[in-house]
C-alpha positions as CSV (number, residue, x, y, z in Angstrom):
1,X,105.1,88.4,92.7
2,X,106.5,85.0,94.3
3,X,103.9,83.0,92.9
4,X,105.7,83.2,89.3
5,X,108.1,80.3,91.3
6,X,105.7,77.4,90.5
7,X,107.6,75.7,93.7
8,X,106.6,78.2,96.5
9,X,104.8,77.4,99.5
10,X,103.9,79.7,102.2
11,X,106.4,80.2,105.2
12,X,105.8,77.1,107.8
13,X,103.1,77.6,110.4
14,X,103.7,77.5,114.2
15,X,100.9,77.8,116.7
16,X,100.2,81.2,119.0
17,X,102.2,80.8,122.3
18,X,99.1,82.7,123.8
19,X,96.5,80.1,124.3
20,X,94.7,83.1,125.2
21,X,93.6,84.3,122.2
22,X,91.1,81.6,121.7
23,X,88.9,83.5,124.3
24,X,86.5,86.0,123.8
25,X,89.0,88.8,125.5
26,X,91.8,87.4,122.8
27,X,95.5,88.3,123.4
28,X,96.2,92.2,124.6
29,X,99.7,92.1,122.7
30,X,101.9,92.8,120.0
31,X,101.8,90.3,117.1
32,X,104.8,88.6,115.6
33,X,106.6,90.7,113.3
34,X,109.1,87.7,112.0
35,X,105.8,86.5,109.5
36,X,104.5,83.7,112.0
37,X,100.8,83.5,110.6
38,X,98.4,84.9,113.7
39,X,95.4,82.5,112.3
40,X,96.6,79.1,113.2
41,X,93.5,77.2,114.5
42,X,92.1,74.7,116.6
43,X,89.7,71.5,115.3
44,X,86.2,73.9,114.7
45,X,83.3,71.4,114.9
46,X,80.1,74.0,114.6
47,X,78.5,73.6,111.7
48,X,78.8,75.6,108.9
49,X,75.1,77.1,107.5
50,X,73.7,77.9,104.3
51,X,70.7,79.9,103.5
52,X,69.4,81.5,100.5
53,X,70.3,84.8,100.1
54,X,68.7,86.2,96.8
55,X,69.0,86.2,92.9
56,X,71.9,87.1,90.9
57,X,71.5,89.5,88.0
58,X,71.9,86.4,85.7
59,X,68.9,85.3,87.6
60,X,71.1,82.2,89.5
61,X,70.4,81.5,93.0
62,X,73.0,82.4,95.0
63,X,73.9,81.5,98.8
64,X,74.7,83.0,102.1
65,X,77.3,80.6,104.6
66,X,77.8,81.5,107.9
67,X,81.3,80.3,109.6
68,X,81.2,80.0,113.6
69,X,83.8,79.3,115.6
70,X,84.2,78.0,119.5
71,X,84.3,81.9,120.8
72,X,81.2,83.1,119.0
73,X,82.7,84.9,116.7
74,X,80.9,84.9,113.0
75,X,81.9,85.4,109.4
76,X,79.5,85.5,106.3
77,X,80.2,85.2,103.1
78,X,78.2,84.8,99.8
79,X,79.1,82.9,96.9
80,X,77.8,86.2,94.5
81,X,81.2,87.8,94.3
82,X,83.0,85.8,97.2
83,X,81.6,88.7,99.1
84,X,82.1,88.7,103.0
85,X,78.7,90.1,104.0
86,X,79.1,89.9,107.8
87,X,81.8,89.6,110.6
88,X,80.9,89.7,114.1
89,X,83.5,89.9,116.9
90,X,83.6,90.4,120.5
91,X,84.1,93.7,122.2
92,X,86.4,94.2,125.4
93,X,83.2,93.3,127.6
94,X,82.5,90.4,125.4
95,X,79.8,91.9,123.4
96,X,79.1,90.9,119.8
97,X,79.0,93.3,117.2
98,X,79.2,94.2,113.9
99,X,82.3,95.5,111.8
100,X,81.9,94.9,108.7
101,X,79.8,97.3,106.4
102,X,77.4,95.5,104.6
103,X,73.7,94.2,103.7
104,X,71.4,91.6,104.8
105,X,70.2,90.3,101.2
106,X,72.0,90.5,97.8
107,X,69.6,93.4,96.7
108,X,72.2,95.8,98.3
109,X,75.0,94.1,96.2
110,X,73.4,94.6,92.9
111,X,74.7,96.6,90.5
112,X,76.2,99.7,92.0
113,X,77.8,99.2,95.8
114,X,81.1,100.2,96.7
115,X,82.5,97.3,96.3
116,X,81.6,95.9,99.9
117,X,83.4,92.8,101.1
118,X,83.8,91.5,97.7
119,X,86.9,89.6,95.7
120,X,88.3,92.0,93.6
121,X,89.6,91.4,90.3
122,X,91.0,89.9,87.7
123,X,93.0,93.4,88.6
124,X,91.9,95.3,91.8
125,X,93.0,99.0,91.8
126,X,94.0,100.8,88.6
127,X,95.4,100.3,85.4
128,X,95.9,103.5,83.8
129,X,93.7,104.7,80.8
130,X,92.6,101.0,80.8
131,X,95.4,100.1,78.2
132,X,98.3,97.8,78.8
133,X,100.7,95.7,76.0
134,X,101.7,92.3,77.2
135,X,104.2,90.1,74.6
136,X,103.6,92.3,72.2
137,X,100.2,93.3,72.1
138,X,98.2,95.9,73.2
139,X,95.0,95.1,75.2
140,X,91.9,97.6,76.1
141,X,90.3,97.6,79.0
142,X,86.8,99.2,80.5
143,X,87.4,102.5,81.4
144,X,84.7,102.8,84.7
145,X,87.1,104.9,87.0
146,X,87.1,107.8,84.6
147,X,90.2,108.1,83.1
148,X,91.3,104.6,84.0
149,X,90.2,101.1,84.7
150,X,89.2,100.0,88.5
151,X,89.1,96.6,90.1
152,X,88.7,94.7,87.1
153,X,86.1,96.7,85.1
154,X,82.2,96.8,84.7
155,X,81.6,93.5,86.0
156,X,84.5,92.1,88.1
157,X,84.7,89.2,90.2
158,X,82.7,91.0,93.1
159,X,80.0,90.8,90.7
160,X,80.0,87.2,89.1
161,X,78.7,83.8,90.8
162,X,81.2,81.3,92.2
163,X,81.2,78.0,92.9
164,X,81.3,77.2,96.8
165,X,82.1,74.5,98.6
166,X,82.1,74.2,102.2
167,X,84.8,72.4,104.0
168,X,83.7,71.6,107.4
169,X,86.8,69.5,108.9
170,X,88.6,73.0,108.4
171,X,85.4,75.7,109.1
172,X,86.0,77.2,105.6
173,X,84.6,77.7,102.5
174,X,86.4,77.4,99.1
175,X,84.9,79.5,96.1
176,X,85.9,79.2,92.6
177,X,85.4,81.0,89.3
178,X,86.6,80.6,85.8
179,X,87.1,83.6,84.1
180,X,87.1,82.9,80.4
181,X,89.5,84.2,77.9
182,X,88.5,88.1,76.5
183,X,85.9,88.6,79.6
184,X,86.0,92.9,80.5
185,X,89.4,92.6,78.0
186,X,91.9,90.4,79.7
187,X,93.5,87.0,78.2
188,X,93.3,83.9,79.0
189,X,91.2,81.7,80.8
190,X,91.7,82.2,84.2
191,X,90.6,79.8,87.2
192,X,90.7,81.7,90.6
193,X,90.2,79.4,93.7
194,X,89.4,81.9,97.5
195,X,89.6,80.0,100.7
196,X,88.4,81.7,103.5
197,X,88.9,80.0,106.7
198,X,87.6,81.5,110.2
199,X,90.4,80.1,113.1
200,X,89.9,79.4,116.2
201,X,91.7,82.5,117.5
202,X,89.5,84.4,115.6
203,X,91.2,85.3,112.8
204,X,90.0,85.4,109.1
205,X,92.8,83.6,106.5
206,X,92.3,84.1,103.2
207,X,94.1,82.0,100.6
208,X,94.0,83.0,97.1
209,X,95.1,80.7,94.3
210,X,94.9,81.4,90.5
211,X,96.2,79.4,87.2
212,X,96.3,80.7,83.4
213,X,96.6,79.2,80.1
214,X,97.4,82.4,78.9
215,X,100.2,84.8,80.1
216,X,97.3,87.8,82.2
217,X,97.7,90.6,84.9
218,X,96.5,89.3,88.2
219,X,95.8,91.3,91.4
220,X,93.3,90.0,93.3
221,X,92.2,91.6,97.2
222,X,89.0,91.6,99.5
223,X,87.9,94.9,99.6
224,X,85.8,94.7,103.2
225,X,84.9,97.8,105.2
226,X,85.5,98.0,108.7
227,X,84.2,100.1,111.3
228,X,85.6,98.3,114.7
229,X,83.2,99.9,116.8
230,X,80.0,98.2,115.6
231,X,77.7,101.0,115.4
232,X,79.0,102.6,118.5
233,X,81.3,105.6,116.6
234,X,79.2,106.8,113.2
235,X,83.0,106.8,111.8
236,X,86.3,105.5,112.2
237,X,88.1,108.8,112.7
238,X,88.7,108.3,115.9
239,X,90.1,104.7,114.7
240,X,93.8,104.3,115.6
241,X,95.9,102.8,112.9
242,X,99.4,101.4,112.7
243,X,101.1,100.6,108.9
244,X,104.0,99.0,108.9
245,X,105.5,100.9,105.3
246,X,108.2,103.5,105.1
247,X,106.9,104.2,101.7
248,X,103.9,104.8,99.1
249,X,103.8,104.2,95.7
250,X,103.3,108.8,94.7
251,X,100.2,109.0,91.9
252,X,98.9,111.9,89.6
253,X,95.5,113.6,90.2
254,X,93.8,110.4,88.9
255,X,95.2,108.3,91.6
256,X,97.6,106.4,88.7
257,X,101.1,105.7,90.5
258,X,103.9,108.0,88.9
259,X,106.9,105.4,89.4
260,X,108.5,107.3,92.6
261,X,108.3,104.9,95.7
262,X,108.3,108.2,98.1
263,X,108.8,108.3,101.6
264,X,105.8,108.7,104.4
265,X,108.4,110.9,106.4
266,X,107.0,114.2,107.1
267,X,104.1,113.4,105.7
268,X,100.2,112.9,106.5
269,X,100.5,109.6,105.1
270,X,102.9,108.1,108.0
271,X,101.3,105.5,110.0
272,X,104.5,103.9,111.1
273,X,103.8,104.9,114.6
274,X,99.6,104.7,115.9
275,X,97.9,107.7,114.9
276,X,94.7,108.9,114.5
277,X,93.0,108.4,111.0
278,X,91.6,112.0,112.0
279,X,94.3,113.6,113.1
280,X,96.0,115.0,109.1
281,X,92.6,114.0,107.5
282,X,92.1,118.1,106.3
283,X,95.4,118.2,104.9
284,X,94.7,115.4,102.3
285,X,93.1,116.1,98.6
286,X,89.7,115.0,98.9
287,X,89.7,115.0,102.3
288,X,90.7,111.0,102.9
289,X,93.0,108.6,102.2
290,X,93.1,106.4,99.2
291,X,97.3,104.9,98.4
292,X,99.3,102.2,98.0
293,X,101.7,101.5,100.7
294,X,104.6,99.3,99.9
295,X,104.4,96.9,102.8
296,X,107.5,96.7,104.7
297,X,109.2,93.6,104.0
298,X,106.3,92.5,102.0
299,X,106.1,90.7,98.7
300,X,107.4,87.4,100.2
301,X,106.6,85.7,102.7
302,X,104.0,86.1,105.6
303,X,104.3,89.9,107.1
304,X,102.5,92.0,109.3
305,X,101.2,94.7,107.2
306,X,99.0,96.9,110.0
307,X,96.9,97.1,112.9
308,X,93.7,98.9,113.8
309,X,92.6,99.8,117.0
310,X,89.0,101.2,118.2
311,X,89.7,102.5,121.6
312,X,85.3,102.8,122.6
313,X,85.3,99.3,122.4
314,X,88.5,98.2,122.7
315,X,88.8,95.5,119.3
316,X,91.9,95.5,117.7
317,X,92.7,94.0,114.0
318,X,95.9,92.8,113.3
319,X,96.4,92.6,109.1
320,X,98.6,90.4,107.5
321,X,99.8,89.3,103.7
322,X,102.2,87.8,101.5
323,X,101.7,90.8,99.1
324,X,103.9,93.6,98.8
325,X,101.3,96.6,99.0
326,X,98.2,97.6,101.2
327,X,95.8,99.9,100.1
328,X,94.6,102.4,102.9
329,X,91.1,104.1,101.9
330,X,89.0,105.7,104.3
331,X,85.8,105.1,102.5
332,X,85.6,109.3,101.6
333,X,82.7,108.8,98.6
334,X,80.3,107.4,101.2
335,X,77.6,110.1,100.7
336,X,74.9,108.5,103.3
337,X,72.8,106.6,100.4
338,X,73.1,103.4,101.4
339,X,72.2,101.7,104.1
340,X,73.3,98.3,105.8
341,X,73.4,96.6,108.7
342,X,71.3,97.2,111.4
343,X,69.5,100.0,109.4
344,X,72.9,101.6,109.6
345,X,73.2,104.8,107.1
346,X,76.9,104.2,105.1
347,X,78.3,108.2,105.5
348,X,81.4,109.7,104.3
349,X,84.4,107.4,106.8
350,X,82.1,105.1,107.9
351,X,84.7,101.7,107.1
352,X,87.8,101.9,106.8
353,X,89.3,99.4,104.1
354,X,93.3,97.5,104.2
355,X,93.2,95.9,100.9
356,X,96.4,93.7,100.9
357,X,97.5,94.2,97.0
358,X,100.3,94.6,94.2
359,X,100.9,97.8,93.6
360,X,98.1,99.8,91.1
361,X,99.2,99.7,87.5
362,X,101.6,97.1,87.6
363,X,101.5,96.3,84.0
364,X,102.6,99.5,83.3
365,X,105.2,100.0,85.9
366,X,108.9,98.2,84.9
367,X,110.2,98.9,88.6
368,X,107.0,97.4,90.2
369,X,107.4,93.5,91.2
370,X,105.4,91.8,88.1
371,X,101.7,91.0,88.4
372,X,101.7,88.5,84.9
373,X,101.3,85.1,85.7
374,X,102.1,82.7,82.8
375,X,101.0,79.6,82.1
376,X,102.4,76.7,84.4
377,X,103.1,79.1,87.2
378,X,100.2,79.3,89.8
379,X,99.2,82.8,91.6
380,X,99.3,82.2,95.4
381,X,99.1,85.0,98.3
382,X,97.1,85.1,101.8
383,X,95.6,87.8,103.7
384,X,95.2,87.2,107.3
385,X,92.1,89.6,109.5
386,X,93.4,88.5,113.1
387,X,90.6,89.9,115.7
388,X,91.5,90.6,119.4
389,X,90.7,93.0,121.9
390,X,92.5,95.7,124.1
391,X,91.4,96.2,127.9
């Protein structure tokens, strides 16, 4: 993880030769596959809101912001778990909808969603049996994904209150939490600092930082849900997806990786070309997706990771990261219990989630790049949702 270099910086910037993209139609084209970051942005001047948006478990008061930029397009996000509650983007006849599965009040958050929008961690995906030894020592884990430990335990960062502050010169909002040495069984005191910024070409950046006083596992992802078609397609089987990985990181039964990096070749899990999510769903265990893919070229700088495409409305999502993995899962546990948006019943594939990632089990895993940060090193990745559409 290139974060251990306490000297990195991200790869520089340069702004989006098509000026179009900062309309509502966005820019019908390819995006650049050299790691030039799709979310550079223009001087946002709308205001950014605040509202009250329920009452933590702990029985704080916690906040909904809502991030606007020139074209319309809307982001929410909550300070109870960093969640992203809401993002709204145009259509290819400029209509706004909906593509993020979520809930209107924090009610729906609290205790047992699937993890909707939220900041993941101190570990998201799975550490096996909920053990790992680290200098020496062996450290237990909650064991909640039976038998192994899942996006940082019982009560992970998706369900903790963080500290927000709103930046308005650059239409973000920075959340921080300290997770304190021992909390659901990791070391060290841990401060994690999320930066979500909504560009001007209608793009959502996240920057994640993190420092430790104490050598700890970090893996931290936003685990949104996206159906692209805003309610007009009850799933996104008919969603075309694009991911730029020649391999996957092979698991047992319990979804743990076995150490094989094997090849998506002559597989159902090869998205290297657009395809269908539909198309090989039947062949899969469980019937849905849910792996690792090693992103190619990922891991250090800026990389385009994958694309989604909903061809009844024509939006497109372009994903890139600094990390080295991307975790495809067609939301297949959905079992129509909840319900979001727009009265909108959550069924098995109604999102879609690309959870930009290190590879599950890291601390276990030698040959996997290394997810312990140290102290005096400083965690740093970014995860970019560009937005466009497709005539």
């Amino acid at each position: 993880m290139k974060k251990r270099k306490g000297s990195y910086t991200l790869p520089s910037l340069t702004l989006i030769a098509c000026l179009s993209c900062a309309t509502l139609t966005g820019c019908n084209s390819n995006p650049d596959q050299s790691g030039q970051d799709l979310s550079e942005q223009e001087v946002n001047t709308v205001e950014i809101k605040s509202e009250p948006f329920g009452t933590a478990p702990n029985g704080q008061q916690v906040q909904l912001y809502t991030l606007t930029n020139a074209n319309g397009m809307t982001v929410k996000i909550t300070n109870y778990g960093a969640i992203v509650t809401s993002i709204q983007t145009p259509d290819r006849d400029g209509n706004m909808g909906e593509v993020a599965l979520g809930f209107d009040n924090i009610d729906g958050y609290v205790p047992n969603d699937p993890h909707f929008g939220g900041i993941v961690g101190r570990y998201a995906n799975r550490i096996a049996k909920g053990k790992f030894t680290l200098d020496g020592q062996e450290y237990t884990l909650a064991v909640n994904d039976k038998p192994n430990h899942l996006h940082g335990g019982i009560t992970g960062f998706d369900r903790v209150v963080w500290q927000a502050e709103p930046l308005q010169k650059q239409n973000a909002i920075r959340l921080t939490y300290v997770s304190k040495d021992g909390e659901e069984g990791y070391p060290g005191n841990l401060t994690v600092v999320v930066t979500y910024t909504l560009t001007g070409f209608n793009a959502l950046k996240i920057d994640y930082e993190a420092t430790t006083d104490k050598a700890t596992p970090v893996n931290l992802t936003n685990h949104s849900y996206f159906n692209l078609s805003a309610g007009k397609e009850e799933d996104i089987l008919h969603h075309i997806v694009t991911i730029h990985a020649d391999q996957f990181t092979a698991t047992d039964k319990t979804l743990i990786p076995t150490g094989e990096l094997a090849s998506v070749k002559d597989t159902p899990y090869d998205f290297t070309t657009p395809t269908r999510v539909g198309d090989r769903i039947e062949n899969l265990q469980g019937y849905g997706y849910d792996l690792n893919y090693v992103v190619r070229n990922g891991g250090d700088k800026l990389v385009h990771a994958a694309t989604v495409e909903d061809p009844s409305t024509g939006r497109v999502m372009h994903v890139q990261t600094t990390q080295p993995g991307i975790q495809f899962y067609t939301a297949y546990h959905l079992d129509g219990t909840l319900t979001g948006h727009n009265n909108t019943t959550y069924n098995r594939y109604a999102g879609l989630c690309l959870e930009a990632q290190h590879f599950p089990d890291s601390p276990n895993q030698e040959s996997f790049p290394s997810t312990i940060l140290k102290p005096g090193e400083k965690y740093s990745e970014t995860t970019v949702y560009k937005f466009e559409v497709k005539e």
